[in-house]
C-alpha positions as CSV (number, residue, x, y, z in Angstrom):
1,X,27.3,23.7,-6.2
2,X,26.4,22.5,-9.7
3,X,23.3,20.4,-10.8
4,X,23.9,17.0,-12.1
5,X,20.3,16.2,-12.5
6,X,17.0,18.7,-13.5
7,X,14.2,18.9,-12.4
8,X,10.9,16.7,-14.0
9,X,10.1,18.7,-17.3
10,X,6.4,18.4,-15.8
11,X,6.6,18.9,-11.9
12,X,8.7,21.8,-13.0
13,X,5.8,23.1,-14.8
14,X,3.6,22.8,-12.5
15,X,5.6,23.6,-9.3
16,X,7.2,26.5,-10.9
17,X,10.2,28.3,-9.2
18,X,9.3,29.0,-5.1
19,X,9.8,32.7,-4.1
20,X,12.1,33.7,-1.5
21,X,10.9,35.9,1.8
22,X,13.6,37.6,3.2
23,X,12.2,37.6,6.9
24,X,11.0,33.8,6.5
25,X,12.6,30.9,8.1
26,X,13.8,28.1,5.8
27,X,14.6,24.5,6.6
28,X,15.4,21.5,4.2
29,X,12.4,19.8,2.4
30,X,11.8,16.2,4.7
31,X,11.8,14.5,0.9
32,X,15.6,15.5,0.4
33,X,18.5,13.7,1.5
34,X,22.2,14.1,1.6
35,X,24.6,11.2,-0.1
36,X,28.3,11.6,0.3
37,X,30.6,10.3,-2.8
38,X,34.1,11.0,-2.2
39,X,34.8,14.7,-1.8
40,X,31.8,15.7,-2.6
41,X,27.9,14.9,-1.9
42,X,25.1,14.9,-4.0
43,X,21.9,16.4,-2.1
44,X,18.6,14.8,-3.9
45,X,14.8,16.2,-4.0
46,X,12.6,12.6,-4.1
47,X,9.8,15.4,-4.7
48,X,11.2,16.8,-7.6
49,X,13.9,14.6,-9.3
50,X,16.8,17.6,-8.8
51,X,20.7,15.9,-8.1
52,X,22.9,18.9,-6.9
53,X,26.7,18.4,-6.3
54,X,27.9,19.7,-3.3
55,X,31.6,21.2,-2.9
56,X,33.6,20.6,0.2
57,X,32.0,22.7,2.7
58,X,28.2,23.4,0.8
59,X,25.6,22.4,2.5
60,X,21.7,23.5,2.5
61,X,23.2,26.1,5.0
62,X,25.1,27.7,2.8
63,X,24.3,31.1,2.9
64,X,24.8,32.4,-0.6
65,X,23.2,29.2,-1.4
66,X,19.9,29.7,0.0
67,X,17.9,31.7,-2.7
68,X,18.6,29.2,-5.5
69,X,17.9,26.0,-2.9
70,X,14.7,28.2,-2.2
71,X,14.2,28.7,-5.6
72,X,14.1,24.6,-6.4
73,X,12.2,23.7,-3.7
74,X,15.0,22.2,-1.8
75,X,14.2,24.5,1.4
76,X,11.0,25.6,2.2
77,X,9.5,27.5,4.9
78,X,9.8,26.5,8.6
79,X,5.9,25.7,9.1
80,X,5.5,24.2,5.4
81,X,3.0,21.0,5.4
82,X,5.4,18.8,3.5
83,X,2.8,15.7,3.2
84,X,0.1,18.2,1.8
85,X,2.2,19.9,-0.7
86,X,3.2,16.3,-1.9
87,X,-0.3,15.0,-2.6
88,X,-1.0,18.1,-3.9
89,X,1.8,17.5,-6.4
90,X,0.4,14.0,-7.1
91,X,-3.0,15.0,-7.7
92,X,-1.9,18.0,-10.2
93,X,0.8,15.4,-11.9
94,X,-2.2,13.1,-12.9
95,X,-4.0,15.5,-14.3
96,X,-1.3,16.9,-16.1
97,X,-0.2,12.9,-17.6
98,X,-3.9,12.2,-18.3
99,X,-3.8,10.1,-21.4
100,X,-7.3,8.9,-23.4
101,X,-7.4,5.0,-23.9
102,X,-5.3,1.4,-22.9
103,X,-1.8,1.3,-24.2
104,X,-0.6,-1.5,-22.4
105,X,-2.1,-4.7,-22.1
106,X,-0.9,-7.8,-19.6
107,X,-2.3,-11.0,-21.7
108,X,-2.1,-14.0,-19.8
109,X,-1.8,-16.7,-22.8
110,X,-2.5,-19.5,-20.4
111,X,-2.7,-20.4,-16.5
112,X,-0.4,-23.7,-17.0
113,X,2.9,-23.7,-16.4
114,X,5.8,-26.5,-17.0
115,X,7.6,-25.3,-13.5
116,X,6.5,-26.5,-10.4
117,X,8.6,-23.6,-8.3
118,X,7.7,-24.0,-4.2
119,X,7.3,-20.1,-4.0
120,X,4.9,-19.6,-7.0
121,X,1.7,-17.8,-5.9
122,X,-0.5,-19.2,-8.8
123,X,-0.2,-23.0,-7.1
124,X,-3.1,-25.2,-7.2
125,X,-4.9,-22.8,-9.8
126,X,-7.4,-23.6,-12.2
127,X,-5.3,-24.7,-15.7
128,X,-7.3,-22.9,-18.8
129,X,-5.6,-22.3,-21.8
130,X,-6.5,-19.1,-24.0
131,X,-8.4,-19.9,-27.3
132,X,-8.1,-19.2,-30.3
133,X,-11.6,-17.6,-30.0
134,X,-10.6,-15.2,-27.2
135,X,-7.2,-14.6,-28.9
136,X,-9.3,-12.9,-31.9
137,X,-11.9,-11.3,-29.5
138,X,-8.8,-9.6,-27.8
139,X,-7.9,-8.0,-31.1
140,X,-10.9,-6.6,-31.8
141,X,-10.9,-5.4,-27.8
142,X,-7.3,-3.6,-28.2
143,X,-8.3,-1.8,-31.5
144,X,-11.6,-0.7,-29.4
145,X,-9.8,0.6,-26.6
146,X,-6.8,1.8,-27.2
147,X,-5.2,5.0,-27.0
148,X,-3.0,6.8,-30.2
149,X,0.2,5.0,-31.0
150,X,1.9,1.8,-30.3
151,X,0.4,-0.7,-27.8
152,X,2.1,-3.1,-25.8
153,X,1.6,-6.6,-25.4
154,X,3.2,-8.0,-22.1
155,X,3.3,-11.8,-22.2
156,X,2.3,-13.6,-19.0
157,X,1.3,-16.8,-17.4
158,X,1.4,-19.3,-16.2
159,X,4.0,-19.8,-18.8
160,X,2.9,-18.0,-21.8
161,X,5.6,-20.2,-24.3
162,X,2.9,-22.9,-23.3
163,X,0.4,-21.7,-25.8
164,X,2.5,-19.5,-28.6
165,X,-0.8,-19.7,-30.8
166,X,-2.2,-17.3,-29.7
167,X,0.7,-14.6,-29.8
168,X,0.6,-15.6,-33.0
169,X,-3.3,-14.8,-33.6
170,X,-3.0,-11.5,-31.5
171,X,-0.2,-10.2,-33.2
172,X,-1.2,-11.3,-36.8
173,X,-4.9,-9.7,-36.1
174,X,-3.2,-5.9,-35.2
175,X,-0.9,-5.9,-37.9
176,X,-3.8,-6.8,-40.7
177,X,-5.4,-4.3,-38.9
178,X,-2.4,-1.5,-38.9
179,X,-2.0,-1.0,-35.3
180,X,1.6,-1.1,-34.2
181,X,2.9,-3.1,-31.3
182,X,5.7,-4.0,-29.2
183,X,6.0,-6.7,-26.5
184,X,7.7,-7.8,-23.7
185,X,7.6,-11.0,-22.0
186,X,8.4,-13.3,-18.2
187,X,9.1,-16.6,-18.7
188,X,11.0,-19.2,-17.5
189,X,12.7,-19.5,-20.5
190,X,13.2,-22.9,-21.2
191,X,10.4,-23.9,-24.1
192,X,12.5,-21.4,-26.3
193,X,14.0,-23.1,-29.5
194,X,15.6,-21.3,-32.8
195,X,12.5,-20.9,-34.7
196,X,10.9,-19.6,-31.6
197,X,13.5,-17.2,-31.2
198,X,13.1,-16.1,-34.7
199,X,9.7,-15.9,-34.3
200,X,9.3,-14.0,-31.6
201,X,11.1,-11.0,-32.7
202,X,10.1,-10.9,-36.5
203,X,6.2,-12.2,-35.4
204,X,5.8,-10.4,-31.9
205,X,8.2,-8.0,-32.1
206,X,9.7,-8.9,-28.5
207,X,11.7,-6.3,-27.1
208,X,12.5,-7.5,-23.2
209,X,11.9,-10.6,-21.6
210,X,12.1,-11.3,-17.7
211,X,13.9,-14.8,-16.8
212,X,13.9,-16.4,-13.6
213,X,17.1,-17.7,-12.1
214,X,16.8,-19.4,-8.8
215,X,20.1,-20.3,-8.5
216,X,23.5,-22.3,-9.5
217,X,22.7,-25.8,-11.7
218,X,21.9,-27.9,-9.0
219,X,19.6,-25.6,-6.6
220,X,17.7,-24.1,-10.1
221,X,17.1,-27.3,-11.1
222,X,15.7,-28.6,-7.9
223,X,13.3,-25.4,-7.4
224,X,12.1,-25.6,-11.1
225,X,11.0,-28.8,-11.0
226,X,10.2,-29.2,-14.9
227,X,7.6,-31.2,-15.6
228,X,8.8,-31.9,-19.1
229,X,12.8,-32.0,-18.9
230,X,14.2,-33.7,-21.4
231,X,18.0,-32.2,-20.9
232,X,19.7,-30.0,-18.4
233,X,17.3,-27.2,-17.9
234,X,19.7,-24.8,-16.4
235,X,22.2,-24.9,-19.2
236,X,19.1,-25.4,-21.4
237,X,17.8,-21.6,-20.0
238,X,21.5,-20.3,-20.1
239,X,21.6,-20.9,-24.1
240,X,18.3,-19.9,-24.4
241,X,19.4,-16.4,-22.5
242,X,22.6,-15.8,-25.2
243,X,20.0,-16.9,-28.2
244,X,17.6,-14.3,-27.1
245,X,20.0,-11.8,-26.7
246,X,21.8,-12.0,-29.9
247,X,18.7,-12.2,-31.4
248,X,18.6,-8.0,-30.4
249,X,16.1,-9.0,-27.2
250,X,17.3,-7.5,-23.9
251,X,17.0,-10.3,-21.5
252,X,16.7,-9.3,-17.6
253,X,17.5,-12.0,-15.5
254,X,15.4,-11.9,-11.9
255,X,17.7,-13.8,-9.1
256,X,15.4,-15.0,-6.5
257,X,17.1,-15.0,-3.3
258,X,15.4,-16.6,0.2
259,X,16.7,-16.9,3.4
260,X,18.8,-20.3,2.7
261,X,19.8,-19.7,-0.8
262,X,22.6,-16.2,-0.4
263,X,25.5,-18.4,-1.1
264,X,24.5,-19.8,-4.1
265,X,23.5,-16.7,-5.5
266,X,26.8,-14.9,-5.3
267,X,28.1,-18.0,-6.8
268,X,25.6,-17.4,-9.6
269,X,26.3,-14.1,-10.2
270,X,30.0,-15.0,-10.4
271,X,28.6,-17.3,-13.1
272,X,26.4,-14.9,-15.3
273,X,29.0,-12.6,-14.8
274,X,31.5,-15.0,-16.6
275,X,29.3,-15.3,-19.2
276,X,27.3,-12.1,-19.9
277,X,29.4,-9.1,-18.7
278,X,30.6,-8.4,-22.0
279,X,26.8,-8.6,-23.4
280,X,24.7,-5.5,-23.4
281,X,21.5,-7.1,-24.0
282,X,21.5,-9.1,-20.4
283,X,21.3,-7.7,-17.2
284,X,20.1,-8.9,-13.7
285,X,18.8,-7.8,-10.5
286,X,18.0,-9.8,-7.5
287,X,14.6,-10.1,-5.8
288,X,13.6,-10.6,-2.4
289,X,11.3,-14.1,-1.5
290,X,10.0,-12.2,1.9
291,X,6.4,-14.1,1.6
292,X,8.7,-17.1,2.4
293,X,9.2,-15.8,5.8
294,X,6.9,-15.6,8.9
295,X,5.5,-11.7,9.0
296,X,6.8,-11.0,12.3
297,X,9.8,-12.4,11.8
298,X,12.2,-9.5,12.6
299,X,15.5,-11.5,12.4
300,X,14.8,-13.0,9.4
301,X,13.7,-10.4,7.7
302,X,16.8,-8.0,8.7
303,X,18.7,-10.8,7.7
304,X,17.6,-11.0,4.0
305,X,17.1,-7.4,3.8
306,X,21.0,-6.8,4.2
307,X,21.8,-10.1,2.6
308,X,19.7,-8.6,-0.7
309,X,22.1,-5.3,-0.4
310,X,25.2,-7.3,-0.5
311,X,23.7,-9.2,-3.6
312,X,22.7,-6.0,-5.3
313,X,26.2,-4.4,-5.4
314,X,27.9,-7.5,-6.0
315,X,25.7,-7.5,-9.7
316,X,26.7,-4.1,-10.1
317,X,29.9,-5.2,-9.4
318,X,30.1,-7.5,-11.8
319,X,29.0,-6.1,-14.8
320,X,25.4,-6.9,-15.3
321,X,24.0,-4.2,-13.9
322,X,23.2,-2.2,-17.0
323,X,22.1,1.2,-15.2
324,X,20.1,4.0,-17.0
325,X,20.2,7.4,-15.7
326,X,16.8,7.8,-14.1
327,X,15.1,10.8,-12.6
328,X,13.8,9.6,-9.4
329,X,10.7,11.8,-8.7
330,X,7.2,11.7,-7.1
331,X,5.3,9.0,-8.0
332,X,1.8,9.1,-9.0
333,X,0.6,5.2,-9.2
334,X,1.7,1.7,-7.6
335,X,1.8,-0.4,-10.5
336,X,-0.7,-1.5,-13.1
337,X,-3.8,-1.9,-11.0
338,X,-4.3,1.5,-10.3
339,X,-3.3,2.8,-14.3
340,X,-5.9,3.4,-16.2
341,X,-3.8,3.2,-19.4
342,X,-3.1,-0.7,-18.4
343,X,-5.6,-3.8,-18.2
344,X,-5.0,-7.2,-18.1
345,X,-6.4,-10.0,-20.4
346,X,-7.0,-13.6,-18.7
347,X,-7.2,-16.9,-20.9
348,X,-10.9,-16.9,-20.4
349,X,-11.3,-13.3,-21.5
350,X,-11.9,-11.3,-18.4
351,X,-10.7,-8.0,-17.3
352,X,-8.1,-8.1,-14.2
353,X,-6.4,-4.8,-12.8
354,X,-3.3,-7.6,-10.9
355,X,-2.3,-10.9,-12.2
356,X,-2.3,-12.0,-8.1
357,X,-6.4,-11.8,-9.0
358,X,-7.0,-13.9,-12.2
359,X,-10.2,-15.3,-11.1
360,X,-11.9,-12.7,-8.7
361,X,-11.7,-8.5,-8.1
362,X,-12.2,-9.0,-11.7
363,X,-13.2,-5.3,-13.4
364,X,-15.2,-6.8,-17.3
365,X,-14.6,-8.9,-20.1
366,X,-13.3,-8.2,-23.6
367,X,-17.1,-8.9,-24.9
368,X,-18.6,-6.0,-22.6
369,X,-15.7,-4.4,-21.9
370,X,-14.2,-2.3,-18.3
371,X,-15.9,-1.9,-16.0
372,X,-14.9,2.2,-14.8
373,X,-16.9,1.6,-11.2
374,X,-15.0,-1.6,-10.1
375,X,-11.9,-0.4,-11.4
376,X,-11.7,2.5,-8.9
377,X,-11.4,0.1,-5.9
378,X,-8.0,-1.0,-7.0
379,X,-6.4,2.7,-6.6
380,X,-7.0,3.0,-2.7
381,X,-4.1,3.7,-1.5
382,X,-2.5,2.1,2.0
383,X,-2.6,4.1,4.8
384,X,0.4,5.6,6.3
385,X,2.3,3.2,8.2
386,X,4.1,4.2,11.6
387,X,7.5,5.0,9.9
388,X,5.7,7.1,6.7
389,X,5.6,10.4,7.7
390,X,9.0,11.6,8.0
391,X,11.3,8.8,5.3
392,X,12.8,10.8,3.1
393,X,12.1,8.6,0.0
394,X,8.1,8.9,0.7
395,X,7.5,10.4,-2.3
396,X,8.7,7.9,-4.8
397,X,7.0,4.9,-2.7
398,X,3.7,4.4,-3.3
399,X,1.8,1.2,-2.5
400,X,-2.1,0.1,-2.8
401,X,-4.4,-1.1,-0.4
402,X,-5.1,-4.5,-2.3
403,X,-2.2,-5.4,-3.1
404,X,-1.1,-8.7,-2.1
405,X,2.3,-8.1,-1.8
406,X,2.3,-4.7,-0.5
407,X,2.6,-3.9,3.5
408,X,4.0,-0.7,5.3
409,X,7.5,-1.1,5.8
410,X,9.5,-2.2,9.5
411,X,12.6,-0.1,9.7
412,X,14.7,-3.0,7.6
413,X,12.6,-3.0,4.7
414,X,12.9,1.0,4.6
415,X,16.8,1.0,5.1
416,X,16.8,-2.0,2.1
417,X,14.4,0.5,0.2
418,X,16.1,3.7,0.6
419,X,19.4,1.7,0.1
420,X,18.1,1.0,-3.8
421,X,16.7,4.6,-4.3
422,X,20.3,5.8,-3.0
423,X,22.1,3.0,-5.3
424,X,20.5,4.4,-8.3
425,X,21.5,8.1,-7.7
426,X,25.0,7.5,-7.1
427,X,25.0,5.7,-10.8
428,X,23.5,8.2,-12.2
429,X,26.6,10.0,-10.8
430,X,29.1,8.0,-11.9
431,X,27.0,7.4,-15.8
432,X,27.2,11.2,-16.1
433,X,30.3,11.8,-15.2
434,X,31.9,8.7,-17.8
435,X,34.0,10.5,-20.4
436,X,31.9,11.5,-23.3
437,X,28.4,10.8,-21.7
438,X,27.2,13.8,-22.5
439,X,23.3,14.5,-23.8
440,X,22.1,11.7,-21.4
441,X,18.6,10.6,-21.8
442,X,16.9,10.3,-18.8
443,X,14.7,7.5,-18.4
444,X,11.3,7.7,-16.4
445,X,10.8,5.7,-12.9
446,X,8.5,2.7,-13.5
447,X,5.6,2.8,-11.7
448,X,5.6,-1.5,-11.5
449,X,7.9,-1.9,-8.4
450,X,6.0,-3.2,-6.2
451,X,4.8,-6.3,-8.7
């Protein structure tokens, strides 16, 4: 047995090592599970993050084994309450990664969009643009609020390329005031030119930017729907993609995939593939369009669920997967709503914990600032569903009881779920054990998934 992945530097702290009881019966922790990889198989803790590699014949049975499993939290005892000692874990890891003040801030530069996608959940919205009035007062709100170092600006809409004045005004107003930034971005992609380019990584320092791809030329063209086409958009979004990417912006491509489109997005893949494999700074994942089907839809949903598997290693596959070894531990949030280090900005200057509620739920305004008292209702979590209590990956799945797009999983949303969770552990096997990689930097589960 040797370790391929540590422990969480701070559930490590705070866990410690377990002690070992001669007379005690042990049995595996519910949050581990067992992945076979050739010869070998790699045993994971979703509690604490540890990857062990397991020779031929190892197992969690092992006996010589036992006091170190013990040790790590792999076994515990035979009457151990593994839900308690979980959300005990979660309560002691946020107190532990308390940090004072808003980091991160989601700013909505308008509500318009030049798309007219079927599936978009913002249809039929009011259209407000942000002004240049609100553009300053959000300056003087981020220097008010936030926390020590850098801040990040995440671009939405709408489509935020639809009013680039007021990057402009945001990011001018921080740096005349000294506070450093960094942003990301999702767009569609297609109002980017040269000098937009240029301008949005010497101007807003963009670092990443999400692009939608619903599928080959024909179908992507179709589902867009541009308003404002003057050439073909999908070759149009393809250039745009290389552009941004040679420009030093790492562009990650979001494949939509539905229950008619599976088809045509291996043959888009194929396509990106083609043309991007080679280039670090673009990768892609593809993304389930479940709302499009009825909720009690069994088939269907089974259907897309191993359909979006298929399409998943196919990318990785291909070459644009660009995998980062990730330590895939307890979770202590669902996404931005329930972070108190993250608001969101709309064009008219309100608060918002979700961009699904631009308009209502609403938690202040950048004149009077967060309100602390509304805010809490958007970290109730959703109760246990009927398949919670024993899934191995419970611990990094977290979801909130507001959220739109959240639901407790049927058994093939939790296979498709696990599926990902197990995906990611067998790269970081094969990452760490690439000749040379050696030193790997582990990078920290996001806490957006569900979003």
């Amino acid at each position: 047995m040797k370790t391929l992945i540590e422990t969480d530097s701070m559930i490590g702290k705070i866990l410690g090592k377990q002690g070992y009881e001669e007379d005690t019966s042990y049995r595996l922790l519910s949050w581990c599970g067992y992945i076979d990889v050739g010869e070998e198989r790699l045993l994971h803790n979703y509690m604490t993050g540890k990857t062990l590699v397991m020779e031929p014949g190892e197992d969690h049975d092992t006996k010589d084994l036992k006091p170190e499993l013990i040790a790590d939290w792999f076994l515990v005892p035979e009457d151990s309450n593994d839900v308690q000692l979980l959300e005990e874990l979660r309560s002691a890891m946020k107190l532990f990664d308390y940090k004072k003040g808003i980091n991160s801030f989601k700013i909505l530069t308008t509500t318009d969009c030049n798309a007219r996608c079927f599936y978009c959940y913002e249809a039929g919205i009011k259209k407000e643009n942000m002004s240049r009035e609100n553009a300053e007062k959000t300056v003087g709100f981020i220097e008010k609020v936030r926390g020590e170092g850098e801040v990040t600006l995440a671009w939405f809409g709408g489509e935020p390329m639809m009013n680039t004045e007021v990057m402009d005004i945001i990011c001018r107003g921080l740096k005349d005031r000294g506070i450093g930034y960094a942003s990301v971005m999702t767009s569609n992609g297609y109002l980017f030119d040269e000098e937009q380019i240029e301008k949005s990584v010497i101007d807003w320092n963009l670092k990443n930017i999400q692009i939608t791809l619903d599928g080959t030329k024909k179908i992507y063209n179709k589902v867009k729907a541009y308003t404002d086409a003057e050439d073909d958009p999908y070759e149009r979004v393809l250039k745009n993609i290389r552009n941004l990417a040679d420009a030093g912006v790492r562009v990650n491509i979001r494949l939509n995939m539905g229950a008619g489109n599976f088809d045509d997005t291996l043959k888009l893949i194929d396509e990106l593939s083609a043309g991007f494999s080679e280039n670090e700074n673009v990768s892609a994942y593809v993304s389930g369009l479940f709302q499009e089907l009825e909720k009690d839809d069994v088939t269907l949903k089974k259907d897309l669920s191993e359909k979006l598997i298929i399409a998943a290693k196919k990318i990785a596959d291909s070459g644009l997967d660009r995998p980062k070894i990730k330590n895939i531990h307890t979770r202590t949030g669902g996404c931005m709503a329930d972070n108190d280090n993250h608001i969101g900005i709309s064009p008219s200057g309100k608060l918002m914990k979700c961009e699904h509620f631009i308009f209502d739920r609403l938690v202040g305004d950048i004149d009077s600032g967060k309100d602390d008292e509304l805010s809490k209702g958007w970290k109730e979590r959703m109760p246990d569903g009927d398949l919670c209590g024993k899934c191995t990956v419970r611990p990094v799945c977290y979801r909130l009881e507001g959220c739109p797009v959240s639901h407790p999983c049927d058994e093939f949303e939790q296979r498709e779920f696990t599926l990902r969770k197990e995906s990611q552990i067998l790269k970081n096997w094969e990452l760490i054990n690439r000749k040379g990689a050696k030193n790997v930097e582990l990078t920290a589960v996001s806490d957006n998934e569900i979003c």
